[in-house]
C-alpha positions as CSV (number, residue, x, y, z in Angstrom):
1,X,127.9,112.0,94.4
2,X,131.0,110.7,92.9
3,X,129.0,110.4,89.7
4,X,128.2,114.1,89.1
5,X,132.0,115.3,88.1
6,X,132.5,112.7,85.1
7,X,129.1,113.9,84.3
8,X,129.8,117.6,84.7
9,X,133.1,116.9,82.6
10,X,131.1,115.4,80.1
11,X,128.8,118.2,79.6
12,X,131.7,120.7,79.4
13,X,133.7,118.4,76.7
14,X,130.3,118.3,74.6
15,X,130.1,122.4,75.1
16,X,133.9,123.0,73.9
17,X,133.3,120.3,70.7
18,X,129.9,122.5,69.9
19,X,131.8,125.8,70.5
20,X,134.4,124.8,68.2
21,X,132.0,122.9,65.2
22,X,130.0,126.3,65.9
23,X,133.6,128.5,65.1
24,X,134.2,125.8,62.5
25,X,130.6,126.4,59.9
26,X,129.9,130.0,60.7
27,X,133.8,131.6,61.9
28,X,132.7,135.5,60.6
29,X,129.5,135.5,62.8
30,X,132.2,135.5,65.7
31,X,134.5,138.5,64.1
32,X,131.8,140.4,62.4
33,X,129.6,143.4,63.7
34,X,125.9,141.9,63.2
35,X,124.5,145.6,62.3
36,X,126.8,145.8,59.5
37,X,128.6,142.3,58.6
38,X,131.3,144.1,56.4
39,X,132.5,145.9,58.7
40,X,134.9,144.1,61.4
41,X,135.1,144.2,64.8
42,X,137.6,146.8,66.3
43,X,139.5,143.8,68.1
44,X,139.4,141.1,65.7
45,X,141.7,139.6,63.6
46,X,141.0,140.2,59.8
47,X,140.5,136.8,58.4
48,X,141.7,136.8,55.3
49,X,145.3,137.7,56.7
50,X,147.8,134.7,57.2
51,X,146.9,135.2,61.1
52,X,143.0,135.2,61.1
53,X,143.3,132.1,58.3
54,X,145.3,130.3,60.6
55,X,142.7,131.0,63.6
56,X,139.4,129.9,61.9
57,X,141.5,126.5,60.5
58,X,143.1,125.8,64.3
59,X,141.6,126.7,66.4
60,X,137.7,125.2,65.9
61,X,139.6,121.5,65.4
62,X,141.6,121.8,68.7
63,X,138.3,122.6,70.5
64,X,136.1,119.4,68.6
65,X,139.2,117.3,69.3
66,X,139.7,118.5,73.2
67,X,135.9,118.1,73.9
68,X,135.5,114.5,72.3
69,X,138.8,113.5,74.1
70,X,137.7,115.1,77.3
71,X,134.4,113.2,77.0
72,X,135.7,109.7,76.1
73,X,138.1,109.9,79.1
74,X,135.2,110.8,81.3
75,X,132.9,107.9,79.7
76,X,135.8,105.5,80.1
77,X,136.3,106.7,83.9
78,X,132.3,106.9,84.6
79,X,132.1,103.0,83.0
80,X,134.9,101.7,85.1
81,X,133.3,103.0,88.6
């Protein structure tokens, strides 16, 4: 039993790094409506002002980063069990 929370951390560290190299390829698919993909969603953040280009260039790398730290700890912990 002691096994199944590094592994359960593991799996959520590989879901964030996916979510962010997800934001990172394809960040419009996220802001965009998918019946018309010019026009943007009421709530987002245009992203091609200085706000929105910060978003889609900080936030996917934070994610990848967190998740692949998240998951090295946890391998590192699971290992020395």
């Amino acid at each position: 039993m002691m096994a199944a929370s590094p592994v359960l951390w593991i799996v959520v560290g590989l879901v964030l790094a996916g979510v962010g190299a997800y934001m990172w390829s394809a960040p419009r698919r996220l802001f965009t409506r998918p019946e018309d993909p010019s026009e943007y969603r009421p709530q987002a953040v245009e992203l091609d002002s200085e706000q929105g280009r910060w978003l889609t260039r900080t936030y996917p790398r934070l994610l990848i980063l967190f998740g692949l730290a998240l998951v090295a700890i946890q391998i590192v912990k699971l290992l020395s069990e």
